[in-house]
N, C-alpha and C positions, 0 to 999 in steps of 0.2 A: 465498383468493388475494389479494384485497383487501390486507389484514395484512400478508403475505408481501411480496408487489411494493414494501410500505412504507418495509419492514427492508431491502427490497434496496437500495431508492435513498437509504436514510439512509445503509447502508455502503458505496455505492458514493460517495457525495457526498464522507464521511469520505475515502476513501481517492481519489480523484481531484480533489476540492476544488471542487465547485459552488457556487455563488455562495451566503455566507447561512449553510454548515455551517460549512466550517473557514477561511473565509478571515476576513481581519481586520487589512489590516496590514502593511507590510514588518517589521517588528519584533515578538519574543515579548514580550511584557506581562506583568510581573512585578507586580504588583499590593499585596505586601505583602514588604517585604524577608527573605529567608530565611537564615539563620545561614549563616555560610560552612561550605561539604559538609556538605549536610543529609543525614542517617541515618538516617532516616522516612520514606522516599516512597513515596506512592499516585500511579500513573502510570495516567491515561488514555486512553492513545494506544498500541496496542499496539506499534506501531514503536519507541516511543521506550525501552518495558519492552526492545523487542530491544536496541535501541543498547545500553541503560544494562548488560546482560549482556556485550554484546561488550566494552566496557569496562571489564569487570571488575566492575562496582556494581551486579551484580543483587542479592549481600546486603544492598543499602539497601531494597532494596522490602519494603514490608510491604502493598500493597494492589495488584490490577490488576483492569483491567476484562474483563468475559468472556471476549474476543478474543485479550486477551495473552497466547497460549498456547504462544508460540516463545519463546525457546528450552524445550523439554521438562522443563526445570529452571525454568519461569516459573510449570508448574499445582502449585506445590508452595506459592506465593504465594497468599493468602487472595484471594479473586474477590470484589470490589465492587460487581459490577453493568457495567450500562453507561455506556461513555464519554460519551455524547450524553446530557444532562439527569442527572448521574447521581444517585445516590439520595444524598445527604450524608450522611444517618444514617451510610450505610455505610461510606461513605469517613472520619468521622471517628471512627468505634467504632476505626479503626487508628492512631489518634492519630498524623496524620503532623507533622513539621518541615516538608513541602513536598507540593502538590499539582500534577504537570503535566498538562494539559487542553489538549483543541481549543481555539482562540482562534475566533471569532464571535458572530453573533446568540444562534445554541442554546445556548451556554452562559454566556451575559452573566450571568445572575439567579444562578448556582450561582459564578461567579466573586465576584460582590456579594457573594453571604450568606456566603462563604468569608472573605472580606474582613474584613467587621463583623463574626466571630467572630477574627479575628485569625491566621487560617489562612494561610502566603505558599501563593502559587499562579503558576505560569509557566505561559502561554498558547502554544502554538506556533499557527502556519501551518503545515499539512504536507501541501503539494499536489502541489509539483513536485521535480524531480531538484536544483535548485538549492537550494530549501526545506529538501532530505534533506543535504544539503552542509552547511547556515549551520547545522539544526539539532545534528548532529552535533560539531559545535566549539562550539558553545553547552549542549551538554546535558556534552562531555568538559569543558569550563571550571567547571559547577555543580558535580562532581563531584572536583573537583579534578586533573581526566586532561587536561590542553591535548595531551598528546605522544599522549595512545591515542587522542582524536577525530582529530586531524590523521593519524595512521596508519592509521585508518580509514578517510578521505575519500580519504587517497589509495589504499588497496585497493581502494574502490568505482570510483574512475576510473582504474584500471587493468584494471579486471576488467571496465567496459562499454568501454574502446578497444580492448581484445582482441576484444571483439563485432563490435566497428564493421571493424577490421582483418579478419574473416576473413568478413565479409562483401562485403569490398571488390571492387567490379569484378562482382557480381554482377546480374543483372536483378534490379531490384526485386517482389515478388510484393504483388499488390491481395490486400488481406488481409479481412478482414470477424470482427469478435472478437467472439464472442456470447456476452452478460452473461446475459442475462433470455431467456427462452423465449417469454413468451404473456403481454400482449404485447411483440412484440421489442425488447430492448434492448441498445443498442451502446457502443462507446467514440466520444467526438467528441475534438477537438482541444484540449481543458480538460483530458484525464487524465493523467497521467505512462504510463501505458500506450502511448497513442500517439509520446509520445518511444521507448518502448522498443522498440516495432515497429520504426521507423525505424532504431536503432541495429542494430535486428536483420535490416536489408535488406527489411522488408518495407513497404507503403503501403499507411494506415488507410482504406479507401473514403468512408468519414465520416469522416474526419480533416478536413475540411473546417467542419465542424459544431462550437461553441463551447464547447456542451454538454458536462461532462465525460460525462455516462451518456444519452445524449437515446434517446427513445422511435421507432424506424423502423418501417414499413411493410416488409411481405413484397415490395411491386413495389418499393416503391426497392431493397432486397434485391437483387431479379430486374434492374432495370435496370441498378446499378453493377456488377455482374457482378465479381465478386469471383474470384479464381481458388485461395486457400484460404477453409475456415472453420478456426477456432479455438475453441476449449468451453473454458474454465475448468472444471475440476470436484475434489471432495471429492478427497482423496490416494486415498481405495480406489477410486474409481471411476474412476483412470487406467486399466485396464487394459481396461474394460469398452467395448462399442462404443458409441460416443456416439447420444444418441437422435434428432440432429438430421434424419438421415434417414427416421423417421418422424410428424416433425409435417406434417400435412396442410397440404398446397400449395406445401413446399419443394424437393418435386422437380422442382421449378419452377427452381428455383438450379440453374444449371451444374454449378457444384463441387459440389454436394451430391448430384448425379445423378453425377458420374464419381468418387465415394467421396473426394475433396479435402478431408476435414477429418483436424484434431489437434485432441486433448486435450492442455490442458495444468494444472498444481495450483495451483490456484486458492488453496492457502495460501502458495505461492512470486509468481507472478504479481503478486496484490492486496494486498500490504503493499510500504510505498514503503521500505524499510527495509536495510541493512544485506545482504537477499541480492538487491540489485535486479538485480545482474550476473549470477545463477544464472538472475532470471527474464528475461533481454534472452536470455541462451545457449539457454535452456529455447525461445524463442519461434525461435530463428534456425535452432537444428535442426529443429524443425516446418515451417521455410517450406524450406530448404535440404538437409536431411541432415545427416549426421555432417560434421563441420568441421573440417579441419588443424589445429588449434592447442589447446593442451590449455584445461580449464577453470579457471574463475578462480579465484584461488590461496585457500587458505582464514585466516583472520583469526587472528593468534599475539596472546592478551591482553597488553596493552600494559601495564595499571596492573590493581592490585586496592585495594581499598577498607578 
């Protein structure tokens, strides 16, 4: 368990940016100048493996880490290991021109030894909706794509003001997102998760809380009185009943006694990437129902490599 709750809040830190994983910075850090449109990349960041497909340059990648496993055409990519610390060996057995990584503490020392081998390496920030925006037009500019990022950013912000529009005029619904089962953990006001609630008409209960992943109590639980829950879980286990109903003493929870939860896919939801708009639509028919307005348009490749 121990282990487990470890891996959680490394990837949740990763993917909603708790102080110390991936922050680091208004600015990516480039560390070692890389040829212009480098054709060797081992990417770090599973988000950023999506970008660089949506843009046409997924046949640069020649390395990713475990997670980067979107798009379907990314596990056909040699796996390196993990992002956070990751193994070097591995990453440079792929002989890249360019290495993109978390920017932070975690991975200071593997940026250095990158460095002193002569390896270029660009750092991202990738915490927030805004982060998903600068990196996007920084990763389409490495790549030689300025017209496929920029066509990009604006798909993504048309695809979450269609959210916001068809949630419009609606009560807002106190929401309660549960990350971690035992013990309980949530979304605070640090994660891009909470922006996308919002967008989705719904209110984070701990959104209040700085924390991107903070650790609750079953009575704050029971006291903010949430009027849904929401479950991340694996794609097969969307159909299944979620178990939240049977951990001992949540029947305690309102909603959780009047059957008030959704699932939602936890591989759409937790990456800040490219389908953030599918996971703001994904969270807004959970709190609302089916919604007038159709879903958000899907991405025509802009450039290829």
């Amino acid at each position: 368990m121990a282990r487990s709750l470890a891996v959680l809040s490394v990837a949740l830190a990763a993917a909603c940016g708790a102080p110390g994983t991936a922050g680091g910075g208004d600015a990516p850090s480039r560390d070692v100048a890389a040829r212009t449109e480098p054709r060797r990349i081992v990417s770090l960041i599973p988000t950023a493996t999506e970008i660089l497909f949506d843009l046409g340059a997924g046949d640069r990648l020649v390395g990713r880490t475990r997670w980067g496993v979107h798009p379907p055409a990314a596990r056909r990519i040699p796996d390196v290991g993990d992002g956070i610390r990751p193994s070097l060996e591995a990453v440079l057995a792929r002989d890249p021109d360019l290495v993109i990584l978390y920017d932070g503490e975690t991975n200071r020392e593997s940026r250095e030894r990158l460095r002193r081998l002569g390896v270029p390496t660009f750092a991202l920030r990738h915490d927030t909706l805004e982060d998903l925006r600068r990196n996007v037009l920084l990763l389409g500019e490495l790549v030689g794509c300025p017209e496929g990022g920029s066509a990009l950013v604006g798909r993504i912000a048309r695809g979450l003001a269609a959210v916001s529009r068809a949630t419009e005029g609606r009560p807002r619904v106190r929401v309660y997102y549960d990350a971690w089962a035992d013990p309980p953990m949530t979304i605070g006001g640090g994660s891009f998760i909470d922006s996308l609630l919002t967008i989705a008409g719904g209110a984070n209960v701990f959104g209040d809380l700085e924390t991107a992943a903070p650790r609750v109590s079953l009575e704050a639980i029971i006291d903010r009185d949430p009027e849904r829950i929401l479950v991340s879980v694996a794609p097969e286990a969307l159909h299944r009943r979620p178990n939240v109903a049977t951990r001992r003493g949540w029947e305690r929870v309102p909603a959780v006694a009047a059957g008030r939860i959704s699932t939602l896919d936890r591989d759409v939801v937790s990456r800040l990437g490219p389908r953030v708009a599918e996971a703001a639509w994904s969270i807004a028919e959970a709190l609302h129902g089916e919604l007038p307005v159709a879903a958000p348009e899907p991405l025509a490749v802009s450039c290829s490599s």
